[in-house]
C-alpha positions as CSV (number, residue, x, y, z in Angstrom):
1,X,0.0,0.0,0.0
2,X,1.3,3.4,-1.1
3,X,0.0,6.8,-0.1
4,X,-0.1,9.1,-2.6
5,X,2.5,12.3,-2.5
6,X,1.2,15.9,-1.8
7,X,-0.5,17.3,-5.3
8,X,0.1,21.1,-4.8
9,X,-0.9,22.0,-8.2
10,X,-4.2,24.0,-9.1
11,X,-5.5,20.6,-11.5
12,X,-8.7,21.2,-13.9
13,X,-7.5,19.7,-16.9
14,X,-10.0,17.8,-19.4
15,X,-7.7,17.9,-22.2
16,X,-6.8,14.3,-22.4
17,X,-10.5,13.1,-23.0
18,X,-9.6,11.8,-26.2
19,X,-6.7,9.8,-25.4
20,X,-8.7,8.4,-21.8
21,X,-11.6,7.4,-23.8
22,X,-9.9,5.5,-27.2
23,X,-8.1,3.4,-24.4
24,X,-11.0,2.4,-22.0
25,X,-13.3,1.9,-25.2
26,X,-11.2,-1.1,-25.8
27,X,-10.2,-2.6,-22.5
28,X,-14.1,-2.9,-21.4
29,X,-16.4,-3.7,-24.2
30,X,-19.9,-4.5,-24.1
31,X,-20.0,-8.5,-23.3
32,X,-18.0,-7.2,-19.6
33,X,-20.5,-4.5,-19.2
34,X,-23.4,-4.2,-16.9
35,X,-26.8,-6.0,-17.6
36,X,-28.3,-2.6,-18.4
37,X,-25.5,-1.8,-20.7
38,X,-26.1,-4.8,-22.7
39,X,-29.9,-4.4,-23.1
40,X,-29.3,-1.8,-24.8
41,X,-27.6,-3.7,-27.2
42,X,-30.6,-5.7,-28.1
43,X,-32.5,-4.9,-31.6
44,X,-35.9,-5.9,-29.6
45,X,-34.9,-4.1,-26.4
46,X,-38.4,-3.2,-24.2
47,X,-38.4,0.6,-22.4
48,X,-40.7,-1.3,-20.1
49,X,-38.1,-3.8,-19.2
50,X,-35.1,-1.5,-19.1
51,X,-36.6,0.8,-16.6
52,X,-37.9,-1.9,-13.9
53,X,-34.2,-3.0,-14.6
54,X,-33.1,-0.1,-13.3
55,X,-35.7,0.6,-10.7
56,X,-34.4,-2.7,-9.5
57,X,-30.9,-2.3,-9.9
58,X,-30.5,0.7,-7.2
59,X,-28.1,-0.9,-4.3
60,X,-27.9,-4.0,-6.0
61,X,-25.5,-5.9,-7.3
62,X,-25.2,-6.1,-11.1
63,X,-25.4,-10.4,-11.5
64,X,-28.7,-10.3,-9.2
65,X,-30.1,-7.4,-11.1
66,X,-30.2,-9.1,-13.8
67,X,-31.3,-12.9,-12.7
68,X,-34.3,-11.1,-10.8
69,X,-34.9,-9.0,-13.6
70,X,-35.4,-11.8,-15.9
71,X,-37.4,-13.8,-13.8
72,X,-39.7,-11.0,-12.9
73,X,-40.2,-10.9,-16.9
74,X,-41.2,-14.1,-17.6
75,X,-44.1,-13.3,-14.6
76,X,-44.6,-9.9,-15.9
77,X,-43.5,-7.8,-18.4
78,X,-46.1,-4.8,-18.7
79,X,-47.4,-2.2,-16.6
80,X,-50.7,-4.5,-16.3
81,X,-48.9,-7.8,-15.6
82,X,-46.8,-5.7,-12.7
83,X,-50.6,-4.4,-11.1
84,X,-52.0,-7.7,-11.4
85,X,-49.0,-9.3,-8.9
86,X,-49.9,-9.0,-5.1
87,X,-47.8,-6.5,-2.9
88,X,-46.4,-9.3,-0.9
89,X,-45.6,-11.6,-4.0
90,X,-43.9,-8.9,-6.0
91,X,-41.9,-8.2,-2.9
92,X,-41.1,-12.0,-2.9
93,X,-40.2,-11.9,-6.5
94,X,-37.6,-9.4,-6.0
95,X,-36.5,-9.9,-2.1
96,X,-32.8,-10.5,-3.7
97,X,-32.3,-6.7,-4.9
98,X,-33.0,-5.6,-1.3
99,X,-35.3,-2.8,-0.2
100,X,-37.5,-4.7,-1.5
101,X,-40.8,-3.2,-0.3
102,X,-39.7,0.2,-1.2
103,X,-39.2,-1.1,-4.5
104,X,-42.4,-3.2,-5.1
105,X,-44.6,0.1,-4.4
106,X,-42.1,2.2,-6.7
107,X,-42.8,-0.3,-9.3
108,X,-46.3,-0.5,-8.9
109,X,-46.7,3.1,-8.5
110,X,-44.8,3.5,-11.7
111,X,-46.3,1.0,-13.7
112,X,-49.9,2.9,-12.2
113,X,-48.9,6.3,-13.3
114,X,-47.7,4.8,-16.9
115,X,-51.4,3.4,-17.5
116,X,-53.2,6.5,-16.4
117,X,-50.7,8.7,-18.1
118,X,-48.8,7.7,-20.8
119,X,-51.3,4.6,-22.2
120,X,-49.0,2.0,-20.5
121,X,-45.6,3.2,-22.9
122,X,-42.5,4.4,-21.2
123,X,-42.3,8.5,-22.1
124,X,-39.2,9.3,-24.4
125,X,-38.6,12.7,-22.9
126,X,-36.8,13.4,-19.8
127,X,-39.3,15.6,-18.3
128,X,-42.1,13.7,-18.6
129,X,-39.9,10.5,-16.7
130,X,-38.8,12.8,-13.8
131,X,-42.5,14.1,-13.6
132,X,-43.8,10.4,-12.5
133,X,-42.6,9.4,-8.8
134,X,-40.1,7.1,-8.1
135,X,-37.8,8.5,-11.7
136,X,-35.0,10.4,-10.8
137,X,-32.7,12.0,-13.3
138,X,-30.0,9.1,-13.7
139,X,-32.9,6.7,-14.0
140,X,-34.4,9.1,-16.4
141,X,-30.8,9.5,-18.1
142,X,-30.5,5.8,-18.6
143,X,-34.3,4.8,-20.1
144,X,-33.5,8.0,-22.8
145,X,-29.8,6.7,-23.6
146,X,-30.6,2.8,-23.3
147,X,-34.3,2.5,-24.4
148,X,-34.6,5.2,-26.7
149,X,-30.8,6.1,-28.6
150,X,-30.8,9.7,-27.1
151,X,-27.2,11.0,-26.2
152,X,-27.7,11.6,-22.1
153,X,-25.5,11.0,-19.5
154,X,-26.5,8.4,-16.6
155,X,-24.2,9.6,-14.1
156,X,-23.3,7.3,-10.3
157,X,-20.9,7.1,-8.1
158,X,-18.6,5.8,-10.4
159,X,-19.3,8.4,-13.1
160,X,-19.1,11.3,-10.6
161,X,-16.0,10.0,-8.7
162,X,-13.4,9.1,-11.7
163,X,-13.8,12.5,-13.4
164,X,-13.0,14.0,-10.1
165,X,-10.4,12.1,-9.4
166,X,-9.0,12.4,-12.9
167,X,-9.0,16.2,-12.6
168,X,-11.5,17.0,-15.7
169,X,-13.6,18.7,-13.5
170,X,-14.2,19.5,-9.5
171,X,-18.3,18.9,-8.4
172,X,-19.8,18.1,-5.5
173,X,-22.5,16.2,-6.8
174,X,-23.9,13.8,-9.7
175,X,-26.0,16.6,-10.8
176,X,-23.3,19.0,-10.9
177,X,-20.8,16.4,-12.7
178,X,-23.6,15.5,-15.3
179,X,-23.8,19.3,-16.0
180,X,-19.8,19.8,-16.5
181,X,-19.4,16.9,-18.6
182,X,-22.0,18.0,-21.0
183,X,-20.0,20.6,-21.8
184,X,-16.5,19.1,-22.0
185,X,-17.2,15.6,-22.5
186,X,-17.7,15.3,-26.9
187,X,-21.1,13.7,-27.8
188,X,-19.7,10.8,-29.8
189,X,-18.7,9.5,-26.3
190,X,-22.3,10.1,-24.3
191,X,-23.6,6.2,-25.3
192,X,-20.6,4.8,-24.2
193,X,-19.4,6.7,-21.0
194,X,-21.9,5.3,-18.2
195,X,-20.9,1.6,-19.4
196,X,-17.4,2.1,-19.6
197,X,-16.7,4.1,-15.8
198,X,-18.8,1.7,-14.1
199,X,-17.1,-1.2,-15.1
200,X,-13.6,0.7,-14.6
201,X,-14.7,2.4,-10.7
202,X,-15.9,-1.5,-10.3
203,X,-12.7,-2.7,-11.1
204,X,-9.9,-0.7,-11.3
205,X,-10.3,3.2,-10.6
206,X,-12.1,2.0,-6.9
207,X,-14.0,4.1,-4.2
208,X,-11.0,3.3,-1.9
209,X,-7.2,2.1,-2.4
210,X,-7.9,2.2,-6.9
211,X,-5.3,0.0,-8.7
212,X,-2.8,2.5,-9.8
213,X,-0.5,-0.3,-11.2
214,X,-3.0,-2.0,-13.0
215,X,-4.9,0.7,-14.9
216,X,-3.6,2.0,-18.6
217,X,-5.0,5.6,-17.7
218,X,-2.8,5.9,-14.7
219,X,-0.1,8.4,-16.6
220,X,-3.3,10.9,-17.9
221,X,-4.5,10.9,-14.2
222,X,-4.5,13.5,-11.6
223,X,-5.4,11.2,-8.8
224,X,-7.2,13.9,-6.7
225,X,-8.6,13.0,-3.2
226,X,-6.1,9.5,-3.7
227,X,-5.1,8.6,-0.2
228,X,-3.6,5.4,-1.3
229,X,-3.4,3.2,-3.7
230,X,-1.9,-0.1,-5.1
């Protein structure tokens, strides 16, 4: 374990986007990405099932995400199907993604405002997602991007933390991040940017102790707030 040296240097630099993103566009590709990453990559891919996906996937890990995902699909897969389940079953159905009853009413109460609203299909703007309860803006973020092949960015932890850390910009929150990088971040990177830096904060550029000697950015990076790493 080595703790990083003082950085005494005034650091907001985003000129090295283009050389960060050509090399983490090929170490993580789509078949390592995150189950909503890939359903985006499917030709019949279902709003519906992309945003209970992600409804689903808050504080979850990725592999169960996806197994309960599925088999809630093959119970239901419309805003119907989800009404017709019980409370208790559909909690049952997704105990595994934890929170569960918190996440059985949102989906209900989604799938609720969806029928009375939007005739049971998933809106396509972001202000009409946000405007039903239980949508915030990186769910929002993700159904436009993943579902719908609009250039948004989905920003987490992981998406907040590594530009931060890299020294492209200095935010306090997601929200403020996702506002930066629209402006310095080029567009032609906005489908691919949530897929790649959650993968990479997952396994490389880490919340705590990141893998300095592992990672092929390591020479573009500023490593601000880096206590220690390995």
């Amino acid at each position: 374990m080595r703790k990083r040296p003082e950085f005494s240097r005034n650091i907001y630099d985003p000129r090295n986007i283009q050389q960060v993103m050509s090399i983490l566009e090929k170490q993580f590709n789509y078949t390592e990405r995150t189950t909503l990453n890939r359903m985006r990559q499917d030709e019949n891919k279902d709003p519906f099932k992309i945003l209970i996906s992600c409804l689903l996937s808050l504080r979850s890990r990725d592999e169960t995400t996806e197994k309960i995902s599925n088999h809630l699909f093959q119970i239901a897969d419309t805003p119907e199907k989800i009404l017709s389940i019980q409370l208790t079953k559909l909690e049952g159905i997704i105990y595994s993604t934890g929170h569960y009853h918190k996440k059985a009413l949102t989906l209900q109460s989604v799938s609720q405002e969806l029928i009375n609203r939007f005739k049971s299909q998933v809106p396509n703007t972001k202000e009409d997602l946000i405007s039903i309860k239980g949508i915030g803006p990186k769910t929002a973020n993700i159904v436009l991007n993943f579902a719908f092949n609009q250039p948004t960015l989905p920003i987490d932890t992981h998406c907040h933390r590594i530009p931060n850390r890299l020294g492209w910009l200095r935010t306090r929150t997601p929200e403020q991040t996702e506002k930066v990088l629209e402006k310095i971040l080029p567009k032609q990177y906005w489908f691919e940017f949530n897929g790649i830096f959650v993968l990479f904060g997952r396994t490389i550029c880490t919340p705590i102790s990141p893998k300095c000697s592992q990672c092929l950015i390591s020479r573009y990076c500023q490593k601000i707030g880096v206590e220690k790493y390995r």
